[in-house]
C-alpha positions as CSV (number, residue, x, y, z in Angstrom):
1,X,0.0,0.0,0.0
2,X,2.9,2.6,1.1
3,X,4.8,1.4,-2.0
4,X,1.4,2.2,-4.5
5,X,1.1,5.4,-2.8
6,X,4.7,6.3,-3.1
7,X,4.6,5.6,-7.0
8,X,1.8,7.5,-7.3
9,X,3.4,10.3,-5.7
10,X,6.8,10.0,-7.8
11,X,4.3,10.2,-11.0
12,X,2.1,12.8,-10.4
13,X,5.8,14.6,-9.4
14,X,7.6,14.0,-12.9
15,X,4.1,15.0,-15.0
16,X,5.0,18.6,-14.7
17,X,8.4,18.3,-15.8
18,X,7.5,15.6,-18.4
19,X,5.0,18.4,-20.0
20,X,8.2,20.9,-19.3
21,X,10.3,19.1,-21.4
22,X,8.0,17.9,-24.1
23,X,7.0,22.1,-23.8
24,X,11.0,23.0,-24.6
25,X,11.1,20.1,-27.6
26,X,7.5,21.6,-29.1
27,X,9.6,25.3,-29.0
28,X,13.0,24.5,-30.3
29,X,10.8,22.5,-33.0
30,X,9.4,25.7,-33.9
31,X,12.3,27.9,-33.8
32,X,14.3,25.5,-36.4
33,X,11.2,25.1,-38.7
34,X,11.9,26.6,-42.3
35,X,9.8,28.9,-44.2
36,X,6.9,28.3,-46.3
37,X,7.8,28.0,-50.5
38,X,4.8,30.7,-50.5
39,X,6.7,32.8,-47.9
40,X,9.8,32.8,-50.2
41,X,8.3,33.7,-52.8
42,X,6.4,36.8,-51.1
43,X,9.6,38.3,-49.7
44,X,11.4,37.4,-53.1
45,X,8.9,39.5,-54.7
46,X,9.2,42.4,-52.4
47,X,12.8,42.5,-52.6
48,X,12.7,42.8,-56.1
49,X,10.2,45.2,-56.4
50,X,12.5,47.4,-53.9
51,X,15.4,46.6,-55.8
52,X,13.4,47.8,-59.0
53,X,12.5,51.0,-57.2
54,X,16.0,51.8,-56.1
55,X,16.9,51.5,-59.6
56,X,14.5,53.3,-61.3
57,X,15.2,56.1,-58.8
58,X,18.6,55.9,-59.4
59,X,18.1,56.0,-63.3
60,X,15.8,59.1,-63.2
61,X,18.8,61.0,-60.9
62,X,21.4,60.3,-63.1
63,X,19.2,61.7,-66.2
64,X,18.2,64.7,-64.1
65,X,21.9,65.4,-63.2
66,X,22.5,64.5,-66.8
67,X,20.3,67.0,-68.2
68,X,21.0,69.7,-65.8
69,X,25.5,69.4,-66.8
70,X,24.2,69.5,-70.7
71,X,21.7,72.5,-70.0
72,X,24.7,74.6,-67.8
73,X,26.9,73.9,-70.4
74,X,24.5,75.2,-72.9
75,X,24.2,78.3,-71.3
76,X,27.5,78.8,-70.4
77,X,28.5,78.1,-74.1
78,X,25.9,81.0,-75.1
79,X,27.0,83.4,-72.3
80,X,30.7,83.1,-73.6
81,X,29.7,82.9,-77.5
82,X,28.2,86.4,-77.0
83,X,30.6,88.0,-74.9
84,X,33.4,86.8,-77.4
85,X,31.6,88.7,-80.4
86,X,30.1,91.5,-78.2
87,X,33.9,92.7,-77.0
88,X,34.9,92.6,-80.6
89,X,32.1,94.5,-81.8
90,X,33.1,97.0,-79.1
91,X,36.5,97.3,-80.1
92,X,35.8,97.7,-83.6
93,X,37.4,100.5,-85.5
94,X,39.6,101.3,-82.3
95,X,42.8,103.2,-83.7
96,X,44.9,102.8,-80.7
97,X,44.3,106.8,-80.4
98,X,41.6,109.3,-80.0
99,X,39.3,108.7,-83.7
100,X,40.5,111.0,-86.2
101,X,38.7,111.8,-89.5
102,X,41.9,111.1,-91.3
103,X,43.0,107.5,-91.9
104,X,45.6,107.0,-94.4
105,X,45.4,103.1,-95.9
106,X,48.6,102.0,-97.5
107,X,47.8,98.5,-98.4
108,X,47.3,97.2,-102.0
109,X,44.1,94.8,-102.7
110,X,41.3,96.8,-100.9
111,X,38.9,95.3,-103.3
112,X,39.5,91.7,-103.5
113,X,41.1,91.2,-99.8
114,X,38.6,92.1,-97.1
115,X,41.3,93.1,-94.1
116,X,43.0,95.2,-96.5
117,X,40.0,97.7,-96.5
118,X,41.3,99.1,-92.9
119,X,38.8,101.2,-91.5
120,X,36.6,102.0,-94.1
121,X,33.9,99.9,-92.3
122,X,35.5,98.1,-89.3
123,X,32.5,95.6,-89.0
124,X,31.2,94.1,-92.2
125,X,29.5,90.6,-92.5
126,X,28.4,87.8,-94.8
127,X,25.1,86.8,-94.8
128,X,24.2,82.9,-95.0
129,X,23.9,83.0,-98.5
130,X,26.8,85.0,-99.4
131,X,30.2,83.2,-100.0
132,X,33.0,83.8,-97.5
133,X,35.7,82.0,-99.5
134,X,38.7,81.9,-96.6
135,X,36.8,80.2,-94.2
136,X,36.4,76.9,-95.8
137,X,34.9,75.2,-92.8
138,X,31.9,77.3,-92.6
139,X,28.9,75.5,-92.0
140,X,26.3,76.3,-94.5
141,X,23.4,78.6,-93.5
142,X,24.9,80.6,-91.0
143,X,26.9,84.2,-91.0
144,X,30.2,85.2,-91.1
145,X,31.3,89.0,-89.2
146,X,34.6,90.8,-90.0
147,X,36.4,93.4,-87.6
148,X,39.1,95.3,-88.2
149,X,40.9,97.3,-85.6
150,X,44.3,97.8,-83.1
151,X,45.7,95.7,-82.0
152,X,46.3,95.5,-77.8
153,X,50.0,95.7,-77.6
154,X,50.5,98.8,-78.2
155,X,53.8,101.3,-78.1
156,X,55.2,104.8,-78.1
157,X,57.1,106.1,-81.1
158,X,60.4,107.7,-79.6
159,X,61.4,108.5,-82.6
160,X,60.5,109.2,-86.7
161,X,62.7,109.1,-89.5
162,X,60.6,110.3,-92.4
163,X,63.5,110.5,-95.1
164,X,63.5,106.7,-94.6
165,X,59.9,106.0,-92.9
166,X,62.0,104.3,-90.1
167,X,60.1,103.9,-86.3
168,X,61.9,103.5,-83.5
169,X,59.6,102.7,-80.3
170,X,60.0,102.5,-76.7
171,X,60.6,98.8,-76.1
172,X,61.4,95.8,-78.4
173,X,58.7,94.4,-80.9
174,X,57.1,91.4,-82.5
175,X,56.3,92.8,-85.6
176,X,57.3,90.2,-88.3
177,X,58.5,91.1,-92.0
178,X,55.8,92.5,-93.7
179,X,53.2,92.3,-91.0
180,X,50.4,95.2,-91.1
181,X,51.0,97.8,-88.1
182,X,48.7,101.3,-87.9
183,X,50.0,104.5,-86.4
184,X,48.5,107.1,-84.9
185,X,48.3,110.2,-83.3
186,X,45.7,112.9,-82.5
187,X,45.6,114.1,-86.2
188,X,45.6,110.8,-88.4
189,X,46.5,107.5,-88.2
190,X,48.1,105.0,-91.0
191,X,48.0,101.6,-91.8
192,X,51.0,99.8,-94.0
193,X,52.9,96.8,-94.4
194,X,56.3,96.9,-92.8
195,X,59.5,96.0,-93.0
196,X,63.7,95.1,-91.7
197,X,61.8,94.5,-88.3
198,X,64.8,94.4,-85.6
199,X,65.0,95.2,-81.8
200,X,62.7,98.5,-81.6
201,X,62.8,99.6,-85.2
202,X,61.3,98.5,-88.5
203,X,60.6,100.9,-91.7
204,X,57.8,101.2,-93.9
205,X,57.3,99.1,-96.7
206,X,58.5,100.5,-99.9
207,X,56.0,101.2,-102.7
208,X,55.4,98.0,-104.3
209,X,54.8,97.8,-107.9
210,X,53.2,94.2,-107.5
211,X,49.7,93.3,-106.5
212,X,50.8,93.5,-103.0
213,X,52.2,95.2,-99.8
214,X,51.8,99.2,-99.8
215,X,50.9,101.7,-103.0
216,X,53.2,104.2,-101.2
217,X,55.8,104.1,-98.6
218,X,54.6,108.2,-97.9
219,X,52.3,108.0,-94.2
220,X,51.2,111.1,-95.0
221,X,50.0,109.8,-98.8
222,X,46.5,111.4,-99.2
223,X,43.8,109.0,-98.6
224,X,43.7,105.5,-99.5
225,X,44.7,102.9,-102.3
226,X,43.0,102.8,-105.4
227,X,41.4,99.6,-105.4
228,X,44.1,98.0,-107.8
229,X,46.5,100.4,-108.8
230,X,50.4,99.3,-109.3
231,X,52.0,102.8,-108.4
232,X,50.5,105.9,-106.4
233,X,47.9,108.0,-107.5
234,X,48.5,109.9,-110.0
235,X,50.4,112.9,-109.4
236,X,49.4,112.9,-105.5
237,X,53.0,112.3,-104.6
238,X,54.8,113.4,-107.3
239,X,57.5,116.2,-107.1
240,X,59.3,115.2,-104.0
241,X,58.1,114.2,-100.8
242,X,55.7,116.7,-99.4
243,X,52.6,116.6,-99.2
244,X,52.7,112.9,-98.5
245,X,55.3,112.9,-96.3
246,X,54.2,113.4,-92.6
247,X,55.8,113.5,-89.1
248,X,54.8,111.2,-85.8
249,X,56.4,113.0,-82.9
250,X,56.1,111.6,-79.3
251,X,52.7,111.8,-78.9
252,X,52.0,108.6,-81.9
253,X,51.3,105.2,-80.9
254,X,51.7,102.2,-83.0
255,X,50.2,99.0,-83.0
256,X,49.5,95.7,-84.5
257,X,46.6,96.2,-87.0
258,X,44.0,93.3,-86.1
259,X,41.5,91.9,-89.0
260,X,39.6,88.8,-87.6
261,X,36.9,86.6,-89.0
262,X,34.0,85.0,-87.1
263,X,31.9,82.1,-88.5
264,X,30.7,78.6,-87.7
265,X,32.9,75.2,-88.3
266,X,33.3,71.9,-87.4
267,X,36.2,71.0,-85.4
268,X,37.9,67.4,-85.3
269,X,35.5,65.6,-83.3
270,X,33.2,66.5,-85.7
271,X,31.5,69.4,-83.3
272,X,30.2,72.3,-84.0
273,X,32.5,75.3,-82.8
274,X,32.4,79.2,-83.1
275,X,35.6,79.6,-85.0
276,X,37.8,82.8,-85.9
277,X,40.6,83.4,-88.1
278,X,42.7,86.3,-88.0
279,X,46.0,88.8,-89.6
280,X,48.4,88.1,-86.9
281,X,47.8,84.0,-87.2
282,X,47.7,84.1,-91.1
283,X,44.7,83.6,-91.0
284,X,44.6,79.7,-89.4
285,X,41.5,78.7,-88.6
286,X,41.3,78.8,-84.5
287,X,38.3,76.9,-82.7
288,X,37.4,79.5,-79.8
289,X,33.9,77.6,-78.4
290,X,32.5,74.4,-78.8
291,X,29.5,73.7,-78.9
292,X,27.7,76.5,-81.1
293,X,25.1,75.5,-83.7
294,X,24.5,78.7,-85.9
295,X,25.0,82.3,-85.7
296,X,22.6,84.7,-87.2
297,X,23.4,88.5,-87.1
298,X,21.7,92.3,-87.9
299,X,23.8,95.7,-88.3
300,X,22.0,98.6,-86.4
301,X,22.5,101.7,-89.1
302,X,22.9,104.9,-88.4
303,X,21.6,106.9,-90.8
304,X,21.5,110.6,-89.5
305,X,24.6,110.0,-87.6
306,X,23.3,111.0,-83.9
307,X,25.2,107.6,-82.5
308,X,22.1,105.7,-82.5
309,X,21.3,103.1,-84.7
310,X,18.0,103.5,-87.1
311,X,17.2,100.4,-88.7
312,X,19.1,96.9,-88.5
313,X,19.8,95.5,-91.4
314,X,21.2,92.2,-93.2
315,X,24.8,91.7,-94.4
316,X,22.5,91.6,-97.6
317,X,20.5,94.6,-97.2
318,X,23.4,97.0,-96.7
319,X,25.3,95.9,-99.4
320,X,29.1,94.9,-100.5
321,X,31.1,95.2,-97.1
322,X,33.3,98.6,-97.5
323,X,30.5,100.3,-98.8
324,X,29.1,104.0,-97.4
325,X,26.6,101.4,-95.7
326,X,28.6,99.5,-93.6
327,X,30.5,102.6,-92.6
328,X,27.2,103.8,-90.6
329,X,26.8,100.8,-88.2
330,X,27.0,101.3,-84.9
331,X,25.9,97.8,-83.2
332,X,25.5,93.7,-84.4
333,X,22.6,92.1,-83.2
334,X,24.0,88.5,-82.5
335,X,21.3,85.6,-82.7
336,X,23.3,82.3,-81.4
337,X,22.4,79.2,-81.3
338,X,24.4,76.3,-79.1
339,X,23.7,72.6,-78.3
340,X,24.6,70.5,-75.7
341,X,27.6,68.2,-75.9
342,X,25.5,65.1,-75.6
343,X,23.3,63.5,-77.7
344,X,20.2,61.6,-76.4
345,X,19.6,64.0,-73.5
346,X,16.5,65.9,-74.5
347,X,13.5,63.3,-74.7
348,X,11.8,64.5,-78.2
349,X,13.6,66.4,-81.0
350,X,13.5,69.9,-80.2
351,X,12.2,72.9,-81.7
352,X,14.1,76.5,-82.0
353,X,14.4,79.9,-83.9
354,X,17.4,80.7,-85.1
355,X,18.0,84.1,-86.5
356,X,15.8,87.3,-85.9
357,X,13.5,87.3,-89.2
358,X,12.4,83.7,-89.2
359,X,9.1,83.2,-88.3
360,X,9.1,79.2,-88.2
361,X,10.5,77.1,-85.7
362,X,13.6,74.9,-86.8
363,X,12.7,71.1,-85.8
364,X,16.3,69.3,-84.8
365,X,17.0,65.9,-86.5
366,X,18.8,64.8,-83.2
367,X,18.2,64.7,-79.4
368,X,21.1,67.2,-78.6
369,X,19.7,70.2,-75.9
370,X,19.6,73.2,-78.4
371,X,19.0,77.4,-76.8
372,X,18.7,80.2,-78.3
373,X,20.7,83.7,-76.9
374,X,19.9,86.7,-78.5
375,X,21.6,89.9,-77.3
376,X,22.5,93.8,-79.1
377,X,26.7,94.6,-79.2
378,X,27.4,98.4,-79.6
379,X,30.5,99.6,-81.1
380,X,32.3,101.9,-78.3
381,X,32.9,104.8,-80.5
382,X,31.1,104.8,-84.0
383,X,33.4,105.6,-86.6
384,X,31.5,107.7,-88.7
């Protein structure tokens, strides 16, 4: 009986811990169980559609960033394409001296070789149609503008010998033989070929009876070249020296005399470019800015000569450059038109207006970013 009781007692004793340990089996059961195929499949699904999110974000951002680099560098190609054109139209004419009314042109070929007609209209252009022929890049369809002035480096004369049109200057030059110099004072100024460069000297050309360099070696010769003429004009200089010889004193300033050349190209990488081409680099094409599509241009004329301009016209409308036209302009409105390095970035073909008369829209035949700048240049001191 004791020993049925005491059984009893050791059973119901171990029935706890028996369910205990069964208990702590059933849970580490449960921990260790795998997940469902179904449950796989769910947080597959969500991962990937995270993943896809992250990636589409990331996509759109770098397109965003893309576009915004292109766009900047639009604008910034713009900004400096007009700034370029708009300090050159500024300078235009400059003498390297107060403007005098007097401007004596020594050079041969001021019909046939546009830098040669110095000063007679410092700006002149070409309009799309017209032919340019030393700029043999040029893109078809857009303008070509032409300034003529002094150059920067400037010096004092120190000294004039006018028996052998000899200048000696304050410092040594750069002038090469037969560059193009122009000197000036506060009565006249004169433009010539020169030559036997050394140190701080050089002499004028002498009279040339070829189809080039200077009609007269005389500063003082009055007015300019006949447009091709061999020898002086008749009986202008004849007799002696005077009246075409004339004196610089200390007060004259010489300088290199600067033609340049603006138009639209295509550079190696097969880019449109602003490009210019000027005296001092015989003329070598040089690519200034990438990245500009077309350039379209109007000449503000002055015709009642109060500094302001009256009309604009066309390279067309005012005629041959060195004509009385061209002579009256006193400002270039410059229509350009630039594109973004990258093709692929805007997401249809774009539309723009190039030029100031059109009155259609251009559709591109690429996905390139394309803006238009328009902006007015005025010429610091008209020269008529």
């Amino acid at each position: 009986m004791s020993n049925r009781n005491s059984h009893a007692c050791t059973d119901r004793a171990a029935a706890p811990l028996q369910k205990k340990v069964a208990k702590g089996k059933s849970a580490r059961h449960a921990r260790h169980r795998g997940v469902t195929l179904i449950e796989l499949m769910i947080s597959m699904t969500l991962g990937l559609v995270a993943i896809g999110a992250l990636g589409s974000l990331f996509v759109a951002s770098k397109q965003i960033s893309r576009i915004q680099e292109n766009l900047g560098d639009v604008q910034e190609t713009g900004r400096l394409g007009f700034e370029v054109l708009a300090r050159e139209v500024r300078m235009a004419g400059h003498l390297g001296c107060p403007r005098t009314g007097r401007v004596v042109n020594l050079l041969k070929n001021q019909g046939s070789d546009w830098w040669a007609n110095a000063f007679a209209a410092p700006i002149a252009g070409y309009d799309e149609a017209q032919t340019f022929a030393p700029a043999t890049t040029r893109i078809a369809g857009t303008d070509v503008l032409t300034i003529l002035r002094a150059g920067n480096n400037s010096m004092s004369v120190t000294g004039f010998d006018n028996t052998n049109e000899r200048f000696t200057l304050n410092k040594a030059h750069t002038f090469k033989n037969n560059g193009v110099a122009i000197v000036c004072d506060n009565a006249q100024a004169s433009v010539f070929h020169l030559a036997t460069p050394s140190g701080s000297q050089f002499d004028i050309q002498a009279k040339s009876n070829g189809t080039t360099g200077n009609c007269s070696a005389y500063v003082g010769h009055p007015g300019s070249c006949p447009a091709s003429a061999a020898s002086e004009v008749a009986g202008s200089c004849s007799g002696g020296l005077r009246p075409c010889d004339y004196t610089y004193g200390a007060d004259a300033t010489v300088s290199p005399y600067e033609a340049t050349a603006f138009y639209i190209g295509t550079n190696d990488n097969g880019v449109r470019a602003l490009f210019r081409m000027n005296l001092s680099n015989a003329f070598a094409a040089q690519e200034i800015i990438e990245g500009v599509w077309d350039m379209q241009l109007l000449y503000g004329q002055d015709t009642n000569a109060d500094g302001q301009a009256d009309r604009y016209q066309s390279a067309t409308q005012l005629g041959a450059p060195g004509s009385a036209n061209w002579a009256q302009v006193v400002s270039v409105q410059v229509n350009l038109v630039t594109y973004s390095p990258e093709n692929n970035v805007a997401t249809d073909k774009q539309q723009y207006t190039a030029g100031f008369t059109s009155t259609s829209k251009t559709t591109a035949t690429d996905n390139h970013l394309r803006k238009a700048f328009s902006g007015t240049a005025f010429v610091r001191t008209p020269f008529n």
